[in-house]
N, C-alpha and C positions, 0 to 999 in steps of 0.2 A: 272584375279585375283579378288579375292571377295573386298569391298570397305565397310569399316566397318565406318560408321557415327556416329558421338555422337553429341549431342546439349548440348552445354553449357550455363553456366549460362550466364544471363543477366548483364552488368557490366555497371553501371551509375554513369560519374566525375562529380561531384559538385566542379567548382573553385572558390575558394576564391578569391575575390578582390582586385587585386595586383598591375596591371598595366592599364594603356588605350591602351599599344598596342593590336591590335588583328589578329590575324592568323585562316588558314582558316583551319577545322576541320570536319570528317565525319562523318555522323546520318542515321544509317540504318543499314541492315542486309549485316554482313562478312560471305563469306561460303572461306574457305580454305582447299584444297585437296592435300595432301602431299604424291607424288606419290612413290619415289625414292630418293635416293643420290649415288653420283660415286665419286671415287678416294680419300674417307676420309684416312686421314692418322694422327696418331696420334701425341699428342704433344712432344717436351721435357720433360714437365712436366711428361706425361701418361707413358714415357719409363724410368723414374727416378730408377723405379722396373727391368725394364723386361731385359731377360738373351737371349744373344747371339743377332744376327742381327733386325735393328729395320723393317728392310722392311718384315720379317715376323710375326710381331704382327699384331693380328685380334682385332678388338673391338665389342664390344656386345653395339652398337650405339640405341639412342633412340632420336628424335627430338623432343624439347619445343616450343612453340610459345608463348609468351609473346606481351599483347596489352597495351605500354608506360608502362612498365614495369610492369605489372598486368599480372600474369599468367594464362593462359584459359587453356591449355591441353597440355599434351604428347601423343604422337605415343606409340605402344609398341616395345617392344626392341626385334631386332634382334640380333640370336648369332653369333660371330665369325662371319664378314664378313665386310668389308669394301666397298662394294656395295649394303646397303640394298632396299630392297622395303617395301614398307608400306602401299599403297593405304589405307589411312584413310582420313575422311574428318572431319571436324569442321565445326561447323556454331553456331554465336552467333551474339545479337543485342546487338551492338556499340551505346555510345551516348559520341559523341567528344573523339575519336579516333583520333589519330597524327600518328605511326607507328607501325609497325611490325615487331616484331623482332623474327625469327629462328635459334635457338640454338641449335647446336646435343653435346650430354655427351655420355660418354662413362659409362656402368653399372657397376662400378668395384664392388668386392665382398665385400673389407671392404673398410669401411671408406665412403668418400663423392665422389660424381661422378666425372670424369676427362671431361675437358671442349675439345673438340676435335675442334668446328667451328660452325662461325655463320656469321649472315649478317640483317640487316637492308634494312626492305622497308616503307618508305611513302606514307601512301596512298591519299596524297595532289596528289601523281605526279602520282597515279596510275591512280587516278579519271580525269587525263588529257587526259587519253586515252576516245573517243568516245564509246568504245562499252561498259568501264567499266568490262574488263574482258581480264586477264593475263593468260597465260599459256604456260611458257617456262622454262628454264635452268637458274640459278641464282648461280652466283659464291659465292663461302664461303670463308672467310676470317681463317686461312691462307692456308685451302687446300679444293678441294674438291667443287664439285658441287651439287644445289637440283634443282628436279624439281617441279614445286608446280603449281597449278589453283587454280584463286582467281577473286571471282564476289564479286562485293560491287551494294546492290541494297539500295539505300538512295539519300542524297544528303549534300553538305559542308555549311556551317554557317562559320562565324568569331565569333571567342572564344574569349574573352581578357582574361589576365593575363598568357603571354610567359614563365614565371620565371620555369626554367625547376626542383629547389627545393621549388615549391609552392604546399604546403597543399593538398592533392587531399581527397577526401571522396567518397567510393564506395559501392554500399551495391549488395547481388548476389541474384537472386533467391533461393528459397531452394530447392533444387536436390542431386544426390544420395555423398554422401559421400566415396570420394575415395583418398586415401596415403593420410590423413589426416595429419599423421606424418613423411612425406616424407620432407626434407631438402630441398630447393628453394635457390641454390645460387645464386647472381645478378653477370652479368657479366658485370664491366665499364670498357668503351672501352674510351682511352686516347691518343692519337696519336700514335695510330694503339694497343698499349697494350692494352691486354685481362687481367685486374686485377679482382681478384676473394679472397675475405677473406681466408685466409690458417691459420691453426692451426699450429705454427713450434713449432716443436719438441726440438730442442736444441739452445741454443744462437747462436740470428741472428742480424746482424748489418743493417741497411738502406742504401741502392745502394745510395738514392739522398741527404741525410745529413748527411749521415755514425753517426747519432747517434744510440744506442744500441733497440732493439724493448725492451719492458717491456712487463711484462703479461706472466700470467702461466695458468690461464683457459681463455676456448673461444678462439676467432681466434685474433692471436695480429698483422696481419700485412694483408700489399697488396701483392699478389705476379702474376707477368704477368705469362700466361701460357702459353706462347707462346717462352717467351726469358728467364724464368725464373726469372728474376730479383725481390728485394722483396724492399717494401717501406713502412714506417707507413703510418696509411690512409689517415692523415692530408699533406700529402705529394703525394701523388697518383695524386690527379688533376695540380702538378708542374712540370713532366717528361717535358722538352721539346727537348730531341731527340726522333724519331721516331722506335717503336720497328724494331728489326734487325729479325725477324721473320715473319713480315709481307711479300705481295708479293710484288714483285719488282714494281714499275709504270713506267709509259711513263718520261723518264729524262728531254723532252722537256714539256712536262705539269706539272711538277715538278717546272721545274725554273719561270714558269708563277705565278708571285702573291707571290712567295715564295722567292727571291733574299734578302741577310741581313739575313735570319734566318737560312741558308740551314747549317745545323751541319755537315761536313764531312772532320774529320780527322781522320783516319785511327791510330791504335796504333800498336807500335812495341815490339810486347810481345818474352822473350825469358825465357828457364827455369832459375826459382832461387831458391837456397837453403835460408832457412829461420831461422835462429839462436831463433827466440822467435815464441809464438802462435801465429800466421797472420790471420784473416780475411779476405773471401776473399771481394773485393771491388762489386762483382757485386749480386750474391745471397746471402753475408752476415752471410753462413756459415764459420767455419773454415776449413782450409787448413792442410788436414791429412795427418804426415808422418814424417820422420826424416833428409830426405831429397830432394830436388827435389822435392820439395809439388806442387808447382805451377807455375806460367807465372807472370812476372814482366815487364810492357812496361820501355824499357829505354827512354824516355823520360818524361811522367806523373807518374811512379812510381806506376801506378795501378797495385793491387795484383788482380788474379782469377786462377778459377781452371783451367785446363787443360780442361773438360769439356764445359765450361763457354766460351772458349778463341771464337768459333762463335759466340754466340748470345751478344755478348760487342756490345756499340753502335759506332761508331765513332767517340767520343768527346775527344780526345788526347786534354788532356791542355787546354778544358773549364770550365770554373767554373759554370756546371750547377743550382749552387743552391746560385750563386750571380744573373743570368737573371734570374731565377726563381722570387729573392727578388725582384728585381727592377719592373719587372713585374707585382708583387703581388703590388706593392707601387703603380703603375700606375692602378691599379683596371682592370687589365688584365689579364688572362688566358693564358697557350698555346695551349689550345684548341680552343678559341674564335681567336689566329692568324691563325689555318689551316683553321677552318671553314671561316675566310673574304677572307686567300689566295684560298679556294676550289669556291668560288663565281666570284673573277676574272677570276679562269681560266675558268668558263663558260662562262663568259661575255665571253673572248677572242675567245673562240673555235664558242662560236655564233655568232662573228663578219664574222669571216673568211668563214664558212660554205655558202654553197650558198642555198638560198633558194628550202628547197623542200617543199613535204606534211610532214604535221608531223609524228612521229614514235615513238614509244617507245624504248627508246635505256638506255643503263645499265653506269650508273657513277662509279667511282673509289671505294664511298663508299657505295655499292650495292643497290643505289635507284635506280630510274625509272625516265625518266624526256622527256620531248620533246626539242632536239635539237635548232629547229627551233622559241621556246620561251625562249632566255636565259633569266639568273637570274642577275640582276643589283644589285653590291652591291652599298651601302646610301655613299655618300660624309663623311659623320659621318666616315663609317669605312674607308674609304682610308685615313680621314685624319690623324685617329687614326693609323693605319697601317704608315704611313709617319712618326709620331712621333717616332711612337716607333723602327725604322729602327735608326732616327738621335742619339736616349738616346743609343740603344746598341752595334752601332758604331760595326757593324761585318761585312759588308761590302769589 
């Protein structure tokens, strides 16, 4: 297959002076070769349209690479196929680069692209490999795998200022001008949800404080494209169940680090007829019909579609958006609990493991890391993690 290269622009962070912490950061030439993907499968979201059986929808797939959220290039898009090849390569010179992020969208005709799968690599843990050069299969979250080779010819510095909503200033080479006025949507990823800005079309109410969305131009809400679920934005970083469309993990490295927050109670949805307009509880649209609209758990009394009734999370009878407050009051995140419980479970698995050479091997949330150096989380976060097990008493 021919191997079409492009050189992209030059992209230089300027940080602002935030914090003394500092983290280590790569300065040198990225080349990325993005050869293939297998087994993409589209979302809930992308079949929201499509007529008759979902396992024969093809997508017209195109891959993004994004460096710490700065966009460097797309692939071109393949039609119709859920195996495409690409063999196209990138190369651009990094200055304090952190990760990598591969995105494949799907080309829909109108409207904005459908987010199909992606995955995150660090090139902290890349550059832990000796030869400085990857070249294998990387799982995509939630289907679907690439294959990608990637040399970084440079070397790491410590950056200070970690504040991942700190200031950043970039300036590009000037190079050829291309989809100038192509759409760039961000996708935040939030324990395990794929939230992406959506334009709704008719009144939509909020999955996480069931207040009503406002706004009639632009995009008024979050909505996961994975489980569908939809949240205002100021709400988006408080999910703390974990999308129901993610892949399944290992149950034993789940309970590691994670014990007191594990959310799993299962709802007992049956059909209900609905005397007035109901909403449904989980996408926030209404519940169409005169009868038999929807699924009512008898126990929490949550409304959803019959649609809807998989991608629900577990949380029978928690009041997600009371841990959410208390959380918020404790200047905590739910994102900042997975990332300290995803550092124990490496301490743990590093304990156990017996010493070999090291190796590059693939973590849960599709970085790179060497086994045989686990990651120590700070006394700071276990004790903070302790705390906040005893305030929300779920144990």
């Amino acid at each position: 297959a021919l191997t079409h290269t492009r050189r992209l622009p030059s992209i230089l962070f300027t940080h602002t002076p935030h914090q003394p912490a500092a983290m280590p950061v790569f300065n040198g030439l990225l080349k990325v070769r993005v050869v293939e993907a297998v087994d993409l499968k589209p979302t809930p979201w992308a079949l929201r349209h499509a007529v008759g059986k979902s396992g024969s929808f093809l997508l017209d797939p195109y891959l993004a690479l994004n460096l710490d959220q700065i966009r460097l290039g797309q692939t071109a898009t393949r039609t119709k196929t859920n195996n495409p090849a690409w063999h196209q390569e990138f190369c651009t010179e990094v200055r304090e680069g952190r990760s990598l992020e591969l995105s494949v969208f799907h080309d829909a005709p109108i409207g904005y692209d459908d987010f199909v799968a992606n995955c995150t690599i660090q090139l902290e843990d890349l550059l832990q490999n000796g030869t400085r050069h990857f070249e294998d299969w990387i799982d995509l979250e939630p289907e679907g795998k690439v294959y990608v080779v990637i040399d970084l010819s440079g070397s790491t510095t410590e950056a200070s200022g970690t504040n991942e909503n700190e200031e950043r200033v970039f300036r590009e080479r000037i190079g050829p001008r291309r989809r100038q006025g192509a759409v760039r949507r961000r996708v935040h990823q939030v324990n395990g949800h794929k939230f992406m800005a959506t334009y709704l079309r008719q009144p939509t109410y909020c999955s996480h404080c069931r207040d009503f969305i406002w706004g009639v131009l632009g995009k008024q809400g979050y909505q996961c494209q994975m489980c569908t679920c939809v949240v205002h934005k100021r709400c988006h970083m408080l999910i703390i169940t974990k999308c129901a469309g993610m892949k399944k993990q290992d149950e034993t490295a789940e309970e590691v680090g994670s014990k007191g927050f594990s959310v799993n109670i299962p709802h007992k949805f049956s059909i209900h007829s609905y005397k007035v307009p109901t909403f449904c509880d989980h996408c926030g649209s209404l519940l169409w019909g005169l009868m038999r609209q929807g699924l009512q758990c008898k126990v929490c009394k949550m409304n959803v579609h019959r649609r809807c009734e998989t991608n629900v999370a577990p949380n029978c009878g928690v009041d997600a958006r009371g841990i959410a407050k208390v959380l918020a009051d404790m200047g905590v995140t739910p994102e900042k609990i997975s990332s300290t419980a995803q550092r124990r479970r490496k301490l743990t698995s590093g304990q156990d493991a017996p010493q070999s050479p090291p190796e590059l091997s693939q973590t849960e949330d599709n970085s790179f890391s060497q086994p045989a150096v686990p990651t120590s989380p700070s006394e700071q976060d276990l004790a903070e993690l302790t705390r906040l097990q005893e305030s929300l008493s779920l144990d």
